[in-house]
C-alpha positions in Angstrom: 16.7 79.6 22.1 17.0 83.7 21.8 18.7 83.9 18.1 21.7 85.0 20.2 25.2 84.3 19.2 29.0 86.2 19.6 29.0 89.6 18.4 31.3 90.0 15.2 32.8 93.2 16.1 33.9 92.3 19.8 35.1 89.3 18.1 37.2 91.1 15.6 38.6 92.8 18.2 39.6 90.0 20.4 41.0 88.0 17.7 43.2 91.0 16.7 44.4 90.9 19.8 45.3 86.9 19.6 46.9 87.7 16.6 50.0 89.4 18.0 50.3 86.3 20.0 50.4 83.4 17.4 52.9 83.8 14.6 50.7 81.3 12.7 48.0 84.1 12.1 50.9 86.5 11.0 52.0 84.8 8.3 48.8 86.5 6.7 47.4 89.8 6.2 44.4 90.9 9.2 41.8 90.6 7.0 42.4 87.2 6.0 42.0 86.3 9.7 38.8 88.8 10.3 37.2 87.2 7.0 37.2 84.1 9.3 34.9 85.5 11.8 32.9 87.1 8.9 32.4 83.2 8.0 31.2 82.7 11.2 28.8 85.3 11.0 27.0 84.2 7.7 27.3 80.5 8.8 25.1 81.9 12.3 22.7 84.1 10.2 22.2 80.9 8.1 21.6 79.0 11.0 18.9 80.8 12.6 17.4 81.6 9.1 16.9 77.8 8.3 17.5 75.9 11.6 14.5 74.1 11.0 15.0 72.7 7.4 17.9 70.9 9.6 20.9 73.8 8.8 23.3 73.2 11.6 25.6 75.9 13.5 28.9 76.5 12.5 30.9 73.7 14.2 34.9 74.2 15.8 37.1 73.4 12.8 40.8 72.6 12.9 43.0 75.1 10.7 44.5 72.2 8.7 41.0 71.5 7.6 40.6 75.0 6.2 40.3 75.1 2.5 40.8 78.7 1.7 41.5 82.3 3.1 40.2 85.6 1.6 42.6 88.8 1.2 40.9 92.0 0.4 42.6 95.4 0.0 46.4 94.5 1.2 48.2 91.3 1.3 49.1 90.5 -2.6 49.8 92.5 -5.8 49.9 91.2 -9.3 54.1 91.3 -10.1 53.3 91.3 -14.4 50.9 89.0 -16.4 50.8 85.5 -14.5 52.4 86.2 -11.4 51.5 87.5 -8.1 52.7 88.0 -4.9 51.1 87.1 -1.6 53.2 88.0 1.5 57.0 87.9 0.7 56.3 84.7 -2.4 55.9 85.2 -5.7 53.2 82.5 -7.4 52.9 81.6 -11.4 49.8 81.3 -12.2 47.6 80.6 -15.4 44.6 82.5 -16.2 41.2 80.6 -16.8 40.1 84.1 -18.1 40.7 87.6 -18.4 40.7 89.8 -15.4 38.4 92.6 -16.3 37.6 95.8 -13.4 38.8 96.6 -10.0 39.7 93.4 -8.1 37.7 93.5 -5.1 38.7 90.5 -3.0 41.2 87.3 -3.8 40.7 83.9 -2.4 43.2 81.3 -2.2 41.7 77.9 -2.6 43.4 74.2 -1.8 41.1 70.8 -2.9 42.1 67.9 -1.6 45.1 66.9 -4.0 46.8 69.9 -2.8 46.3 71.8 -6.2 46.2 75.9 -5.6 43.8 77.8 -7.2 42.7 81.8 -7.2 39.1 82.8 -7.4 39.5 86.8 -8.1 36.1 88.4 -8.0 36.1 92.1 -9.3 33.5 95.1 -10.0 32.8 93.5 -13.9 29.8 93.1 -14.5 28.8 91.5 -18.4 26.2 93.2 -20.1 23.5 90.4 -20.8 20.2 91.0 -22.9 17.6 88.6 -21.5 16.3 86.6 -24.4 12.4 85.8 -23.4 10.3 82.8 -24.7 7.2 83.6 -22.5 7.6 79.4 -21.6 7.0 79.1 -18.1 6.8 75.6 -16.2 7.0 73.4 -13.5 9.5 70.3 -12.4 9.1 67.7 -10.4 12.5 65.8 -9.3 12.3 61.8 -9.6 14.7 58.8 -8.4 14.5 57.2 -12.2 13.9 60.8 -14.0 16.3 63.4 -13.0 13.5 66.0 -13.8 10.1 66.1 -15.3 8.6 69.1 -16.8 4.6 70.0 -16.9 5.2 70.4 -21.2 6.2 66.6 -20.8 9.6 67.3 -21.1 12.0 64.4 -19.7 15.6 64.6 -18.3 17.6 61.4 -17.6 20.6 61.9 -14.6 23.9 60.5 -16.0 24.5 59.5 -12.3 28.3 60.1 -12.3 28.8 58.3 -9.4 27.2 54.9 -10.3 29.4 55.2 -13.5 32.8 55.7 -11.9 31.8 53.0 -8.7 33.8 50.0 -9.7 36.5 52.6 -10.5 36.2 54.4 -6.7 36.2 50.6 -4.9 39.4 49.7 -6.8 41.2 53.3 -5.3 39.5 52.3 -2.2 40.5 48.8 -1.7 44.2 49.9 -3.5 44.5 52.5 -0.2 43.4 50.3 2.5 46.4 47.4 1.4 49.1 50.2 2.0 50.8 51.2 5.2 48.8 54.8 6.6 51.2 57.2 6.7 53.9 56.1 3.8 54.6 57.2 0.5 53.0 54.4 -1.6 49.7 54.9 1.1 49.9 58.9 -0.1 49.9 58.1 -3.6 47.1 55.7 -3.4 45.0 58.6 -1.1 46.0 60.7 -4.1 44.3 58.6 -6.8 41.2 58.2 -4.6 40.9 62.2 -4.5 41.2 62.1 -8.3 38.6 59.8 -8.9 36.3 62.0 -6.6 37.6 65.1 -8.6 36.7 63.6 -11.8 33.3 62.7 -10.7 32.5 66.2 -9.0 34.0 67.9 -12.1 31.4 65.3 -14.6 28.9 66.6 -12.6 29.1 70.2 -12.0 29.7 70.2 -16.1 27.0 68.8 -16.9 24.7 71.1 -13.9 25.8 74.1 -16.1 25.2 72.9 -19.6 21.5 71.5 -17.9 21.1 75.2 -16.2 21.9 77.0 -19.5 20.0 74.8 -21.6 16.4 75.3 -19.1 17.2 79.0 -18.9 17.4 79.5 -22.6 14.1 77.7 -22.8 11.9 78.9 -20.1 11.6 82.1 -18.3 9.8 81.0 -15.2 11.0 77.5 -13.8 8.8 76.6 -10.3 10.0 73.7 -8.2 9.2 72.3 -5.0 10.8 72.9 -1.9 12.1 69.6 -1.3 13.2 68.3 2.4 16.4 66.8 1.1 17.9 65.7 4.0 15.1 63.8 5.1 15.3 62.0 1.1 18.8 61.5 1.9 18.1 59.7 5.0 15.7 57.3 3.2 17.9 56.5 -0.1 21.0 57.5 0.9 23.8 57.5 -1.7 20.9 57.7 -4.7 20.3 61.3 -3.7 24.0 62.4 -2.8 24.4 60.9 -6.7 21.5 63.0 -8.3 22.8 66.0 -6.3 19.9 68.5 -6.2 20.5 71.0 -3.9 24.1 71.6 -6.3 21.6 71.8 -9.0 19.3 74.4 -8.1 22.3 76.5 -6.6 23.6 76.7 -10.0 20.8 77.3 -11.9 19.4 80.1 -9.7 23.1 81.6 -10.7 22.6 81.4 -14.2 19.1 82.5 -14.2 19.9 85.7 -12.4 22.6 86.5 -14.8 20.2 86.0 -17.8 17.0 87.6 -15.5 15.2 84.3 -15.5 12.9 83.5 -12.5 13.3 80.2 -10.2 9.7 80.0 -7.7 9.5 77.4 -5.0 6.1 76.0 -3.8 5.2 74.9 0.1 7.2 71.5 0.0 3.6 70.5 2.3 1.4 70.6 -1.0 0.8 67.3 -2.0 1.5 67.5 -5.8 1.8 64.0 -6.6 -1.4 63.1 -4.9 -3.6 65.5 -6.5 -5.2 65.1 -9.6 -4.0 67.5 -12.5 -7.3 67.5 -13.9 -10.1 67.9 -11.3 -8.0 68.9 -8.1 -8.9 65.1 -6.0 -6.6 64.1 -3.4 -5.9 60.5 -3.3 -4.8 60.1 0.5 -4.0 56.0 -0.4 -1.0 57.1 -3.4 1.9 55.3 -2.2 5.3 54.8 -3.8 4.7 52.0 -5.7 2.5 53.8 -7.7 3.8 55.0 -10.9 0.8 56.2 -12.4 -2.5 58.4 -11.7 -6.0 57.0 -12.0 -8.3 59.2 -10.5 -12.1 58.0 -9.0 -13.5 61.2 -9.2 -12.8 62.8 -12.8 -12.1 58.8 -14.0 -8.6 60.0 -15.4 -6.4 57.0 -16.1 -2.7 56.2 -16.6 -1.0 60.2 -16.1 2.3 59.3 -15.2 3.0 60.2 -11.4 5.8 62.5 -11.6 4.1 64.6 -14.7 0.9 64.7 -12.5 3.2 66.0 -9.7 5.0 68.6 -12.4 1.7 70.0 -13.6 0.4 70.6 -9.9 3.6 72.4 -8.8 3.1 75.1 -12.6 -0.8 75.7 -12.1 0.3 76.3 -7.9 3.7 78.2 -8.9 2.3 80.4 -11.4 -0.8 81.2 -8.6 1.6 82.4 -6.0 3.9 84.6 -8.3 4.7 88.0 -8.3 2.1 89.7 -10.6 5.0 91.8 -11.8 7.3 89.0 -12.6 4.5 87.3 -14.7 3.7 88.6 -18.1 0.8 88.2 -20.3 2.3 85.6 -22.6 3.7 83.6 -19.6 0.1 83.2 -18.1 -0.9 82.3 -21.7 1.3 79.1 -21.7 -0.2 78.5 -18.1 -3.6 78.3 -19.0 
């Protein structure tokens, strides 16, 4: 109601306190435990930020279901090439590349088969030089077509999870026959995560050879701001398949590294029921209807989602930044 929530310092304060009192919390450095409530603190921000595209508050979580803790400054030291110690243990390690600057902070991350992993993040930064195409356009996501450009430009989803399903039911079915709680029932709970790791992995490879591939073509890429949870809510597992929240997360990651620009539209502009060509609104477009005939300009058969595509450019490029738009991009606009 007021935007209200703990203050992080007086919590830092009390949880040093509890921290002389559970051994638990000792077995790690303090900052480990204070990046906890810093978590907290970003998780509230977010909250209040974007309560109402449906972002919940942080929620009570047990500390078996942690994934990860943070150590900054103190708390580990790297013993000689692949080995470092955290608290009075030394770990072997193997490198998925070369450190390079001043280590900064050090997370330690778990996944759900119990593999280890450290995520170093350090002062580095790569020198990049932006290659620019002048290409700007718009996409419009799609149940059948992953995406669908305003040049015409089609992408078809893999759908990584409809291609390992009969795989996933078998580990599921396998799990449920053993006994919960035994060895044979661990192993199967095992495979299950595996299959669910392969199918994450599938997809997040593919996300950055997808991102890469539209940054290296375009330098201005304008979307719509989707409601996804309400899509989820109406097709379910289709949408948790075609993942595109992950998607745009990682492209906006590689398109800042290579200064690209991602632009989001009013998800309240009705792009798929205005007509490309003479701006008509056709308040009786339902679902069913795959293509575009308009009754004022007498345009027939545009494809609905490349309608949609070419509304969200012309309205993107519109509500840019005059400074991140240059002459050649507003070319390939008009």
């Amino acid at each position: 109601m007021f935007g209200k929530h703990l203050n992080q310092y007086r919590l830092m304060k009390h949880i040093a306190k509890l921290r002389k009192r559970v051994r638990y919390w000792q077995q790690v450095g303090s900052q480990a435990v204070q990046d906890i409530i810093q978590r907290i603190e970003k998780a509230y921000k977010l909250f209040f930020k974007q309560h109402k595209k449906g972002t919940r508050p942080p929620g009570f979580k047990k500390r078996k279901k942690y994934k990860s803790f943070t150590l900054k400054q103190a708390g580990y030291k790297f013993v000689c090439e692949n080995k470092i110690r955290i608290g009075k243990q030394v770990f072997k390690f193997s490198f998925s590349r070369k450190i390079e600057g001043k280590v900064k902070t050090l997370t330690v991350k778990r996944n759900n088969l119990g593999e280890l992993f450290i995520l170093v993040v350090t002062d580095h930064q790569d020198e990049i030089i932006p290659n620019m195409t002048g290409k700007i356009a718009g996409w419009d996501f799609g149940l059948r077509t992953f995406l669908i450009g305003s040049d015409g430009t089609t992408i078809e989803s893999p759908l990584f999870f409809k291609q390992l399903r009969n795989k996933l039911n078998a580990a599921n079915r396998s799990l449920s026959r053993k006994q919960k709680g035994s060895n044979n029932w661990y192993k199967a709970k095992d495979h299950l995560n595996r299959v669910y790791e392969e199918i994450n992995h599938k997809r997040h490879d593919w996300f950055w050879k997808l991102s890469h591939q539209l940054t290296d073509e375009y330098d201005v890429l304008i979307f719509e701001d989707l409601n996804l949870k309400g899509m989820q809510r109406l097709w379910g597992r289709k949408i948790s398949d075609l993942a595109f929240a992950t998607f745009l997360e990682i492209l906006q990651t590689v398109a800042e590294a290579k200064a690209k620009t991602i632009h989001f539209i009013d998800r309240f502009y009705p792009s798929t029921k205005t007509c490309s060509h003479c701006g008509h609104i056709n308040q009786e477009l339902t679902l069913k209807d795959r293509f575009w005939d308009c009754t004022s300009c007498h345009t027939k058969r545009i494809p609905r989602d490349l309608n949609a595509a070419i509304n969200i450019c012309r309205v993107g490029a519109s509500t840019l930044k005059l400074d991140t738009v240059r002459p050649s991009m507003m070319a390939s606009v008009a």
